[in-house]
C-alpha positions as protocol buffer text, in pm:
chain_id: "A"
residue {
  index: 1
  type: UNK
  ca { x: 1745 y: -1713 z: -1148 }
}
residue {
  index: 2
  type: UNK
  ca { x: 2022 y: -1549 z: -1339 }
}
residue {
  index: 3
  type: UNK
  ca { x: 1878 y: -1624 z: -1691 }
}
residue {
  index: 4
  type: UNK
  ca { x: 1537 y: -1550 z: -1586 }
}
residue {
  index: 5
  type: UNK
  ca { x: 1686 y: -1177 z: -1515 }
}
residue {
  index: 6
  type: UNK
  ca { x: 1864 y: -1163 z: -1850 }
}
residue {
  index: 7
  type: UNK
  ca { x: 1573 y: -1294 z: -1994 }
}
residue {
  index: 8
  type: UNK
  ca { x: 1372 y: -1036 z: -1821 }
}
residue {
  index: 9
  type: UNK
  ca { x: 1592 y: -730 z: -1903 }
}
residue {
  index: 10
  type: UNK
  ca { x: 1582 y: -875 z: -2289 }
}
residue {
  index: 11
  type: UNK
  ca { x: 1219 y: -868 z: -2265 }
}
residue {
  index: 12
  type: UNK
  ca { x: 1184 y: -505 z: -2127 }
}
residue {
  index: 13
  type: UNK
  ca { x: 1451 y: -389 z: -2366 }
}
residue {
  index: 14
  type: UNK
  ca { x: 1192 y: -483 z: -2690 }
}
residue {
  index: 15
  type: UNK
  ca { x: 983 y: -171 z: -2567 }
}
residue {
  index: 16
  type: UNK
  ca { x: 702 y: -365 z: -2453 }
}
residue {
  index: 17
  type: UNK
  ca { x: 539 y: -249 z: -2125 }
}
residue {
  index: 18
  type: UNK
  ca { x: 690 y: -461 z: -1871 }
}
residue {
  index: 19
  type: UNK
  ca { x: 730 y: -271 z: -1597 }
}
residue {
  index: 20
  type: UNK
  ca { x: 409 y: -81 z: -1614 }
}
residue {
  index: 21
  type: UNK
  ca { x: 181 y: -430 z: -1670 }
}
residue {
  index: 22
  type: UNK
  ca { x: 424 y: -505 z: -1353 }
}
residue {
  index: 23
  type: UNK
  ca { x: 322 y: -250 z: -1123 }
}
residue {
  index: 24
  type: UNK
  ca { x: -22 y: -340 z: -1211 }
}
residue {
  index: 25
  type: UNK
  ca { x: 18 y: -695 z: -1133 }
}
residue {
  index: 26
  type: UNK
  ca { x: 148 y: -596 z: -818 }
}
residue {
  index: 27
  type: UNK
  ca { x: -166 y: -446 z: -747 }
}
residue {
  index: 28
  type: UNK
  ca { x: -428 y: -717 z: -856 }
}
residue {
  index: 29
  type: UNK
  ca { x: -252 y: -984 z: -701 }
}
residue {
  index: 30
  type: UNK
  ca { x: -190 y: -803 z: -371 }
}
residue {
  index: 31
  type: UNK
  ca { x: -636 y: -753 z: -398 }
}
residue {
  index: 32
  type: UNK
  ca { x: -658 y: -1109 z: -546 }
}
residue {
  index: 33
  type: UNK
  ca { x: -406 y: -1337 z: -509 }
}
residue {
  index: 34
  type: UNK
  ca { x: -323 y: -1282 z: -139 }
}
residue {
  index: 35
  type: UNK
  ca { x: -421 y: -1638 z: -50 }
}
residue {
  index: 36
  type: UNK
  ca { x: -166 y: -1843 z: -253 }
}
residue {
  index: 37
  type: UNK
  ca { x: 185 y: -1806 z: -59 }
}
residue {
  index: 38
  type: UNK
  ca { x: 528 y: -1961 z: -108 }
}
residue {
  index: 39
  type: UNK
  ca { x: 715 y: -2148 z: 95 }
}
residue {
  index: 40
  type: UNK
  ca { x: 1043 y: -2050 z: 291 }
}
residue {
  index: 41
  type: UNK
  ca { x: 1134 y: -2346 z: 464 }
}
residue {
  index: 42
  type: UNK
  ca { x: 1019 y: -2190 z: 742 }
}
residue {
  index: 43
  type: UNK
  ca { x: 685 y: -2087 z: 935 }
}
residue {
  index: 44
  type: UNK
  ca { x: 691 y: -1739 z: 714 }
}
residue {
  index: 45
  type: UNK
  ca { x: 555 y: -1768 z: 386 }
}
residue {
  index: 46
  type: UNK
  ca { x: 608 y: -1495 z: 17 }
}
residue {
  index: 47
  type: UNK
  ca { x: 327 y: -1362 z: -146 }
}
residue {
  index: 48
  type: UNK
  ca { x: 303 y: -1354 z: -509 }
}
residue {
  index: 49
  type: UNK
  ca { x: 252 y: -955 z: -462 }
}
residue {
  index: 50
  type: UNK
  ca { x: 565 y: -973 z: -312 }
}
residue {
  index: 51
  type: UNK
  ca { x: 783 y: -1196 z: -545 }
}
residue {
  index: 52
  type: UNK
  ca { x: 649 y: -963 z: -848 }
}
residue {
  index: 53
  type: UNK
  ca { x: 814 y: -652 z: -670 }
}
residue {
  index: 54
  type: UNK
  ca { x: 1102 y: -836 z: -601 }
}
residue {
  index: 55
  type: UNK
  ca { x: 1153 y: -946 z: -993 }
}
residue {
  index: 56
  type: UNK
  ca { x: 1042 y: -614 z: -1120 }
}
residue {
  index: 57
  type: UNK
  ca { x: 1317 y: -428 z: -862 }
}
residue {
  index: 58
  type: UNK
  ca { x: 1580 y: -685 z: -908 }
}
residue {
  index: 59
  type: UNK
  ca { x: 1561 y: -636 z: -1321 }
}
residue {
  index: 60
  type: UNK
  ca { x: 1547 y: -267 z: -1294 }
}
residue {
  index: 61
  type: UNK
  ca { x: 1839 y: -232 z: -1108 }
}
residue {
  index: 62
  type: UNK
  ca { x: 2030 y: -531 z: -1294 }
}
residue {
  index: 63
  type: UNK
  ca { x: 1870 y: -315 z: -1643 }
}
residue {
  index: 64
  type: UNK
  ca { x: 2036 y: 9 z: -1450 }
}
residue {
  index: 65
  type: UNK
  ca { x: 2397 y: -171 z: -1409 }
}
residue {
  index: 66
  type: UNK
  ca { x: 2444 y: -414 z: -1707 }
}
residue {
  index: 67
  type: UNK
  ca { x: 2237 y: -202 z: -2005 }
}
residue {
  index: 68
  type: UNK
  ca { x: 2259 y: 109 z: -1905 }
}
residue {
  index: 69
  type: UNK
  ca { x: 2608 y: 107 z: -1717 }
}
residue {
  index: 70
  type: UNK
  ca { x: 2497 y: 348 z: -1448 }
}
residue {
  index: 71
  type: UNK
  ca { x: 2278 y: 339 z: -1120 }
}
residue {
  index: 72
  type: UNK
  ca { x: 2064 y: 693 z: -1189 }
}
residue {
  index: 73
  type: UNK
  ca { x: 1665 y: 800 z: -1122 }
}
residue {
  index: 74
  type: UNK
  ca { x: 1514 y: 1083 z: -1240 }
}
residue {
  index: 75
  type: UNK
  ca { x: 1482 y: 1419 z: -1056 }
}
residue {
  index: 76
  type: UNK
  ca { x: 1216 y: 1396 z: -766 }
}
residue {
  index: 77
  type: UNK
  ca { x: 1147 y: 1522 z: -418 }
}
residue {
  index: 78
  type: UNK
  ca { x: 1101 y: 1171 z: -324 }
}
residue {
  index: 79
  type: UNK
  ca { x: 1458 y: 1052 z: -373 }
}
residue {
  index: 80
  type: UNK
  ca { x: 1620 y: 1189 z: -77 }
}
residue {
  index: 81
  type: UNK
  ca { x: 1331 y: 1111 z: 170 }
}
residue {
  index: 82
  type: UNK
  ca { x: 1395 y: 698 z: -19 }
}
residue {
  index: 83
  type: UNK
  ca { x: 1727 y: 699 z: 14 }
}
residue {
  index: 84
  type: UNK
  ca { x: 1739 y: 833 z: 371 }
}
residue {
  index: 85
  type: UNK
  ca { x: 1501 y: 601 z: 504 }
}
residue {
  index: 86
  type: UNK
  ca { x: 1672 y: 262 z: 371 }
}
residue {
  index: 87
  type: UNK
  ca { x: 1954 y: 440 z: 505 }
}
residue {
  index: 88
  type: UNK
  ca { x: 1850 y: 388 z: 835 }
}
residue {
  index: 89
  type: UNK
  ca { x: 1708 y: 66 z: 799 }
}
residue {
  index: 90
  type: UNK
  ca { x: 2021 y: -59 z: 673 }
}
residue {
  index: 91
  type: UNK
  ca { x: 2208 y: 96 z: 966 }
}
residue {
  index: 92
  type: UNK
  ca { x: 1935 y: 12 z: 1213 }
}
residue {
  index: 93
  type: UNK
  ca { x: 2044 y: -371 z: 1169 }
}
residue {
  index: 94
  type: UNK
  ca { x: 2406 y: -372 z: 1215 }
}
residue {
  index: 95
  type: UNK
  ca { x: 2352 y: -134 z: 1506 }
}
residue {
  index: 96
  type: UNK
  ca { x: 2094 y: -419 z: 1638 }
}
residue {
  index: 97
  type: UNK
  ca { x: 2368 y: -674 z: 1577 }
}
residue {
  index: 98
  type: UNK
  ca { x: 2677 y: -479 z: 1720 }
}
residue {
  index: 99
  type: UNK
  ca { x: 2447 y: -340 z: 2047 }
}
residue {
  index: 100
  type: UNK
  ca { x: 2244 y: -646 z: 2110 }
}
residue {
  index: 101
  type: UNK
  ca { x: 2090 y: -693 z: 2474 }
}
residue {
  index: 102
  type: UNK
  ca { x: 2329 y: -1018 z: 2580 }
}
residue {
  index: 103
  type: UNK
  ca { x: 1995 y: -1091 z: 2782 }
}
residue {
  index: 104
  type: UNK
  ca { x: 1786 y: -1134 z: 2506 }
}
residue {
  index: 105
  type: UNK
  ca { x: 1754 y: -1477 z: 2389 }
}
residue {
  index: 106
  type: UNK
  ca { x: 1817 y: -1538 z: 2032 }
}
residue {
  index: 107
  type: UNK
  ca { x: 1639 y: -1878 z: 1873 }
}
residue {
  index: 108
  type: UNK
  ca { x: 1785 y: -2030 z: 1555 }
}
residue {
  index: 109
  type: UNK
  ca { x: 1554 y: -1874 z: 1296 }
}
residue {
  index: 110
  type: UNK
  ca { x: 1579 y: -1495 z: 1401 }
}
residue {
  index: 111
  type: UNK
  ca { x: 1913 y: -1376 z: 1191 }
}
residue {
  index: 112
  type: UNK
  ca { x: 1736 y: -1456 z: 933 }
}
residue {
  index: 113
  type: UNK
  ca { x: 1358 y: -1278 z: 994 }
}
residue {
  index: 114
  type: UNK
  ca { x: 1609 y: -1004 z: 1068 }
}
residue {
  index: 115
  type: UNK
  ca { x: 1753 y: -1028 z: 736 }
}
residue {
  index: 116
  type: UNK
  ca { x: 1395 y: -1073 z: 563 }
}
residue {
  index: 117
  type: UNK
  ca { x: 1285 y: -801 z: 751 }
}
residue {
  index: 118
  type: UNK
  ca { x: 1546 y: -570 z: 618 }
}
residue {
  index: 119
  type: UNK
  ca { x: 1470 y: -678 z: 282 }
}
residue {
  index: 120
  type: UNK
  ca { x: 1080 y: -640 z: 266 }
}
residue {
  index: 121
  type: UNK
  ca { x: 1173 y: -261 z: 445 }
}
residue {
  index: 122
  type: UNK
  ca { x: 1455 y: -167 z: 162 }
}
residue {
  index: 123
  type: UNK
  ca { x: 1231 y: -352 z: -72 }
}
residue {
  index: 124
  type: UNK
  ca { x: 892 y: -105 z: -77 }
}
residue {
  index: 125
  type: UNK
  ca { x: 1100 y: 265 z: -20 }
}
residue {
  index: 126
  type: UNK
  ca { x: 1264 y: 95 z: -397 }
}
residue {
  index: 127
  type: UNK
  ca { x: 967 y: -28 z: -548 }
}
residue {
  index: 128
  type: UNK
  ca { x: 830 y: 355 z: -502 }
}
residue {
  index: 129
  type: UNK
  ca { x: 1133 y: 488 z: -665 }
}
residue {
  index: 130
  type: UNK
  ca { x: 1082 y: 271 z: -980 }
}
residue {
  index: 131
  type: UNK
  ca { x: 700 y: 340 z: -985 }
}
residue {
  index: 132
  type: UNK
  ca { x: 801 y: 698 z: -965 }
}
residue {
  index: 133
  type: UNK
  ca { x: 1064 y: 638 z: -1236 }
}
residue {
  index: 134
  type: UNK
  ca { x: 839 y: 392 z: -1448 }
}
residue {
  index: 135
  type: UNK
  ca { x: 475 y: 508 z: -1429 }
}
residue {
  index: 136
  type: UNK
  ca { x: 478 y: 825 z: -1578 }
}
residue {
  index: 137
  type: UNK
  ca { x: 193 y: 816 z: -1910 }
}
residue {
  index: 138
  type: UNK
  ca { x: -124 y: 922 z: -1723 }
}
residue {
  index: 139
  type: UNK
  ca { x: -255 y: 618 z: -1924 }
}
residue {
  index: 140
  type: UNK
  ca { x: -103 y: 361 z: -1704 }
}
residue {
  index: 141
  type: UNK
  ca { x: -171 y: 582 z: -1388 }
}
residue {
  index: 142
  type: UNK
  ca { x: -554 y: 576 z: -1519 }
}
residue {
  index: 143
  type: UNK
  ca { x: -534 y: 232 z: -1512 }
}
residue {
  index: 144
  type: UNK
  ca { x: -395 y: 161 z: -1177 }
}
residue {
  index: 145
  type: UNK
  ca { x: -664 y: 374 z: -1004 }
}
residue {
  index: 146
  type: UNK
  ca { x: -928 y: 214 z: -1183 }
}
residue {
  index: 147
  type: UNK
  ca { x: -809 y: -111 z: -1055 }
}
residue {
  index: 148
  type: UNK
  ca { x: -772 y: 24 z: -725 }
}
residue {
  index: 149
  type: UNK
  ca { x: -1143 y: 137 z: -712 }
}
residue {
  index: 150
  type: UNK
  ca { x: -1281 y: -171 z: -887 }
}
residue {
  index: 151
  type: UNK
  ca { x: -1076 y: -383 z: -605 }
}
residue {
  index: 152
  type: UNK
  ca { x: -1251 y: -158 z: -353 }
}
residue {
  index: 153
  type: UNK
  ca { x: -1624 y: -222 z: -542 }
}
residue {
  index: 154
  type: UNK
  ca { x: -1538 y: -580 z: -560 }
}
residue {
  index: 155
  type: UNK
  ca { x: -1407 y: -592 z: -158 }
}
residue {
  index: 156
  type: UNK
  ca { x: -1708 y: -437 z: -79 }
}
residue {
  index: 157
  type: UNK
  ca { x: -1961 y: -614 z: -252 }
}
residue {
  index: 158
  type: UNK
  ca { x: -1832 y: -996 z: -129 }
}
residue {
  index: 159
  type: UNK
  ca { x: -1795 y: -792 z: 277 }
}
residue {
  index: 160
  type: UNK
  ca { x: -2126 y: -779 z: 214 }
}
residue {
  index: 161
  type: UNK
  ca { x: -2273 y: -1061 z: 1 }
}
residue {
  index: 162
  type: UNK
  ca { x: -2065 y: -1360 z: 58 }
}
residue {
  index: 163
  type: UNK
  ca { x: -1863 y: -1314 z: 351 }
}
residue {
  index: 164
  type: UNK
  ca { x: -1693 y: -1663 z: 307 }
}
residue {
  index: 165
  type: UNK
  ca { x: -1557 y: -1548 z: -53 }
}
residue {
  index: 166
  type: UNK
  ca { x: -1410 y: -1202 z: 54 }
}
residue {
  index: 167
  type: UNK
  ca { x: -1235 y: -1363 z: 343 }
}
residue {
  index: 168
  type: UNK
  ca { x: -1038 y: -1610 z: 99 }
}
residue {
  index: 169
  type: UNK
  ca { x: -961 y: -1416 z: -157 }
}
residue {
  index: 170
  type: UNK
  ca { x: -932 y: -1050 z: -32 }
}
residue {
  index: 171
  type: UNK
  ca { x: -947 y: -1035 z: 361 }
}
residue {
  index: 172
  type: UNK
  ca { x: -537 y: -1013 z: 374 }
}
residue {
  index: 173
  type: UNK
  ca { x: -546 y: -805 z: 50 }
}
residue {
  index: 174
  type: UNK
  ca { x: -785 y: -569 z: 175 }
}
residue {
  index: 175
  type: UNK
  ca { x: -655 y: -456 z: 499 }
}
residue {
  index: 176
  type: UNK
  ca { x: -346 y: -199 z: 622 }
}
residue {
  index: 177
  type: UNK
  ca { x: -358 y: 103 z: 392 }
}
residue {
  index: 178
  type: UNK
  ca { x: -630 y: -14 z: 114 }
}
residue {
  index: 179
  type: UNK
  ca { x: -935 y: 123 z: 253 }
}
residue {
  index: 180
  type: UNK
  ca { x: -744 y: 472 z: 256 }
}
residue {
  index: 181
  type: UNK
  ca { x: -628 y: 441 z: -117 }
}
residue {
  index: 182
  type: UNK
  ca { x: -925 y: 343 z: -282 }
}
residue {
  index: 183
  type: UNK
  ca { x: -1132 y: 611 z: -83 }
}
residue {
  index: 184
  type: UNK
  ca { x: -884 y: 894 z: -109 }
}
residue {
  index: 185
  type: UNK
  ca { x: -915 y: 840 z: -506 }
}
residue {
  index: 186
  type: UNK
  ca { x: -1245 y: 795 z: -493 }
}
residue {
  index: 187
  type: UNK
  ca { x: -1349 y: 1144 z: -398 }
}
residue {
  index: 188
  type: UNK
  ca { x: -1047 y: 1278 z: -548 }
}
residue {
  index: 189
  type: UNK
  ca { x: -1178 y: 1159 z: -931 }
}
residue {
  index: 190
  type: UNK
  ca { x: -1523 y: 1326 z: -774 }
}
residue {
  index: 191
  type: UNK
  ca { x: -1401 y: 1590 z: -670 }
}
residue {
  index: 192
  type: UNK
  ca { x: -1147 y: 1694 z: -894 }
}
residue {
  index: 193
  type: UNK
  ca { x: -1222 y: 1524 z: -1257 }
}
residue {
  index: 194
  type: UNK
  ca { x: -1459 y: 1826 z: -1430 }
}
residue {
  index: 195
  type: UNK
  ca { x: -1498 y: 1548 z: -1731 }
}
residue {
  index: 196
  type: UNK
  ca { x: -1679 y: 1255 z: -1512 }
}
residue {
  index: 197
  type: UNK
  ca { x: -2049 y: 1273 z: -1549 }
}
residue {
  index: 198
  type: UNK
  ca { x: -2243 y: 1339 z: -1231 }
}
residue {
  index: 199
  type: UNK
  ca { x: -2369 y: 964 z: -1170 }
}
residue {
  index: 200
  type: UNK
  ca { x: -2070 y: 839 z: -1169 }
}
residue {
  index: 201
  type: UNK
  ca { x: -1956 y: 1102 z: -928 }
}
residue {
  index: 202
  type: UNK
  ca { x: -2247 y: 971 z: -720 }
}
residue {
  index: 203
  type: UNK
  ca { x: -2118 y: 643 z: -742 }
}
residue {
  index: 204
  type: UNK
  ca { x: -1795 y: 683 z: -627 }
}
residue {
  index: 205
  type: UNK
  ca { x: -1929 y: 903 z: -297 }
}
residue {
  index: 206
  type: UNK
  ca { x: -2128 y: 607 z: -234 }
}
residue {
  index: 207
  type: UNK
  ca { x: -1832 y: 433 z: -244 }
}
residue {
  index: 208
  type: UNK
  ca { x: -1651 y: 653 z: -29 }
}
residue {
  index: 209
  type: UNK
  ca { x: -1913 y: 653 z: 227 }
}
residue {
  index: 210
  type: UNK
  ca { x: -1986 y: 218 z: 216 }
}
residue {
  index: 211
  type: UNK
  ca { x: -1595 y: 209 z: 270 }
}
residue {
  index: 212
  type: UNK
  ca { x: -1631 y: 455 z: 590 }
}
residue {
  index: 213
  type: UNK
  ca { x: -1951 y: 249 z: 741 }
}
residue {
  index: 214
  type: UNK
  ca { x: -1700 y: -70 z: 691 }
}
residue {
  index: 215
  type: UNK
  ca { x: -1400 y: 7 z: 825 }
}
residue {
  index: 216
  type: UNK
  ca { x: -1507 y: 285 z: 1085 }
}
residue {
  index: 217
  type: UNK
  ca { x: -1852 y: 172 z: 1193 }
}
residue {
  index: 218
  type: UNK
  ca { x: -1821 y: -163 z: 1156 }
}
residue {
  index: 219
  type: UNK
  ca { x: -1463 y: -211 z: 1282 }
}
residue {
  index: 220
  type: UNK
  ca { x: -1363 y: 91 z: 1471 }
}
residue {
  index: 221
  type: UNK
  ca { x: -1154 y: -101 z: 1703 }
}
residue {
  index: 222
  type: UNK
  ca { x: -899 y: -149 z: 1445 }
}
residue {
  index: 223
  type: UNK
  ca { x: -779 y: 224 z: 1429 }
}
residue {
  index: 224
  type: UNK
  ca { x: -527 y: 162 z: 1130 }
}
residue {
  index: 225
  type: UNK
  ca { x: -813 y: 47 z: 921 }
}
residue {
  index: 226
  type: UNK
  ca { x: -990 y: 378 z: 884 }
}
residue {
  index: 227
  type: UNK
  ca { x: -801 y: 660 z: 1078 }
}
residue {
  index: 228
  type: UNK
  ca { x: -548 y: 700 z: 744 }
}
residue {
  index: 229
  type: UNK
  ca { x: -844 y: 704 z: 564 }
}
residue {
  index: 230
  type: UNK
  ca { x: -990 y: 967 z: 793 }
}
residue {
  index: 231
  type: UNK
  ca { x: -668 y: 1169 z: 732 }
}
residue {
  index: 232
  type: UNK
  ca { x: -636 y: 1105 z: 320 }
}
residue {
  index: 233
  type: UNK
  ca { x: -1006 y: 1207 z: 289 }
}
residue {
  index: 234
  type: UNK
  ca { x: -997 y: 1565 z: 515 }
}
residue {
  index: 235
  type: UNK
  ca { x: -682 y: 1675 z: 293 }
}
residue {
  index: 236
  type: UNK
  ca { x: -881 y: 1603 z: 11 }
}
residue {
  index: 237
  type: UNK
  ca { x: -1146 y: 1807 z: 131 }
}
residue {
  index: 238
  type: UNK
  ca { x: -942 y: 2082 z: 232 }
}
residue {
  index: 239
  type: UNK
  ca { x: -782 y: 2094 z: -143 }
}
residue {
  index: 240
  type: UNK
  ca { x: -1107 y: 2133 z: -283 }
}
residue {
  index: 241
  type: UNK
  ca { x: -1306 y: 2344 z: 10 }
}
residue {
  index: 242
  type: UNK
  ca { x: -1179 y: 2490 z: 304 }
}
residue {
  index: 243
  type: UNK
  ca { x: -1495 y: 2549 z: 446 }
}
residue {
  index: 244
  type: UNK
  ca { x: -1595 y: 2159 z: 374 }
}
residue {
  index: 245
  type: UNK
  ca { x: -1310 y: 2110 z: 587 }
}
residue {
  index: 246
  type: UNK
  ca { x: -1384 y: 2296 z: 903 }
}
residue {
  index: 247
  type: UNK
  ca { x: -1777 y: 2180 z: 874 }
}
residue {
  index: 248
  type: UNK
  ca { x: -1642 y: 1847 z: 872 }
}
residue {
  index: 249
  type: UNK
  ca { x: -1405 y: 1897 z: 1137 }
}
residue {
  index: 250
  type: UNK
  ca { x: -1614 y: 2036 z: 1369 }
}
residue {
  index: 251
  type: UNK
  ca { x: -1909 y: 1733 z: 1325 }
}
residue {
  index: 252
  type: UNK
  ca { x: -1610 y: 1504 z: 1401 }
}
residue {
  index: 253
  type: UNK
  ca { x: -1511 y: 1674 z: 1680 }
}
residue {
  index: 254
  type: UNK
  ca { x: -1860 y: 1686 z: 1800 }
}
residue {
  index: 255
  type: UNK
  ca { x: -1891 y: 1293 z: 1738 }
}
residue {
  index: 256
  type: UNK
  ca { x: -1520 y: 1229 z: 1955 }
}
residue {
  index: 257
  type: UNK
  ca { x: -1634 y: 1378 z: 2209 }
}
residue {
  index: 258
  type: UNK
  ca { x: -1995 y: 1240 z: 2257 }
}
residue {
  index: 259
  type: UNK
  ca { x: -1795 y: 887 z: 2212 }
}
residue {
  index: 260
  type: UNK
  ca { x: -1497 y: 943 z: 2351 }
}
residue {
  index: 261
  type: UNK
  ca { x: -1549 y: 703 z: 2688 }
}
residue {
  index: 262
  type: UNK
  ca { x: -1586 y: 396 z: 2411 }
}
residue {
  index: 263
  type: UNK
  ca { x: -1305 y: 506 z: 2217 }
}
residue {
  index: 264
  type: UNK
  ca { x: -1081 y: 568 z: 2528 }
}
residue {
  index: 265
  type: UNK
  ca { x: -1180 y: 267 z: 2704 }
}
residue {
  index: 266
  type: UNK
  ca { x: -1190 y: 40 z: 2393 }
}
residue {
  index: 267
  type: UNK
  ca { x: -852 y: 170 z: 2206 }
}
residue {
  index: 268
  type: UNK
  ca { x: -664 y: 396 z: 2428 }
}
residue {
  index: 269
  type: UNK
  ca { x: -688 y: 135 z: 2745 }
}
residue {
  index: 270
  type: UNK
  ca { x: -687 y: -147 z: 2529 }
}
residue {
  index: 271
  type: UNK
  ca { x: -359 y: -94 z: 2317 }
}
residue {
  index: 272
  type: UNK
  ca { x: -191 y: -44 z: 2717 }
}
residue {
  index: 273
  type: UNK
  ca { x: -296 y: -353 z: 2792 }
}
């Protein structure tokens, strides 16, 4: 492992691209990839997304402390919040150890989910700092929002067409926070980017609106799945129109409340029980 992170830092040193063709490999295999997992030794499992951020975080910081002979990042108003958080994750689990319930019972395997835990927790707050710290051409950043949108087209498509497909290769992929990235830069790039013809503006509303009627009307049990979409798209709006904004709040008030018994009694009660 060692000499694969020597060999690594070598590698990045030559002024190829590593770390930006690494961010994007994060990406693709989180959309693609999800299915193929690594063992533990235990009942949890790695994906590849995973090991990727784990090699590309592990190099920068070994790059930071052998190469470069000091642990710095650039100015940002990220650092603090990054910092503060792993903070208290880090704290969080010696307090859990030191001020344990003695009633609890503890089976052989949980120290260490506690300690993987910790890891994956530390491990994303970091990989943000070195994307922040990395990413920083508007080429590559062009690049990782195309394959962002072209995961969403291609998530969509099999939903629809070949349900048995998109459930092997992008179901896990696809869910938590992706629905809310690839709409929120959908209508950004139509909203925002003068130099995009107006088809492919079209397109990507269309986009944005297929991705609502999946994860809302389709599955608006599972509130994570399209409510941080909800929010990602109305400060969108209100960037570009303030008026958009209100309209749009007011028709989804108006829609709560003529469907607020199903959503109370179908997410409100069941989440209680």
């Amino acid at each position: 492992a060692l000499v694969g992170v020597l060999a690594l830092v070598v590698w990045q040193r030559r002024g190829s691209h590593f770390y930006e063709f690494g961010i994007l490999a994060i990406v693709l295999t989180g959309g693609l990839v999800s299915f193929f997992t690594l063992p533990t030794g235990r009942e949890s499992r790695i994906v590849v997304s995973l090991l990727i951020t784990l090699i590309l975080l592990l190099t920068w910081l070994f790059h930071m402390g052998w190469v470069e002979r000091r642990l710095a990042v650039r100015p940002s108003p990220i650092n603090r919040p990054v910092f503060a958080f792993v903070a208290v994750m880090i704290i969080s689990y010696f307090w859990s150890l030191a001020f344990r319930d003695p009633l609890m019972f503890i089976w052989s395997s949980f120290p260490m989910v506690q300690v993987v835990a910790l890891l994956v927790n530390v491990t994303f707050p970091f990989l943000l700092l070195m994307v922040a710290n990395k990413l920083n051409e508007p080429m590559w950043i062009s690049r990782l929002v195309i394959i962002f949108i072209l995961l969403g087209v291609t998530s969509i498509v099999l939903y629809f067409t070949n349900q048995t497909i998109h459930d092997w290769f992008m179901y896990r992929g696809t869910r938590g926070l992706f629905s809310m990235w690839v709409a929120a830069f959908a209508l950004s790039l139509a909203l925002f980017q003068r130099k995009l013809p107006t088809w492919l503006r079209i397109l990507l509303v269309g986009l944005v609106i297929v991705l609502i009627y999946r994860y809302f009307f389709l599955g608006r049990s599972w509130v994570s799945g399209w409510l941080p979409m909800f929010v990602a798209l109305m400060v969108i709006v209100y960037q570009r129109s303030k008026r958009a904004f209100v309209i749009l709040a007011v028709l989804g008030a108006i829609y709560v409340s003529l469907n607020f018994t199903y959503y109370f009694n179908n997410i409100v009660l069941a989440e209680e029980q």
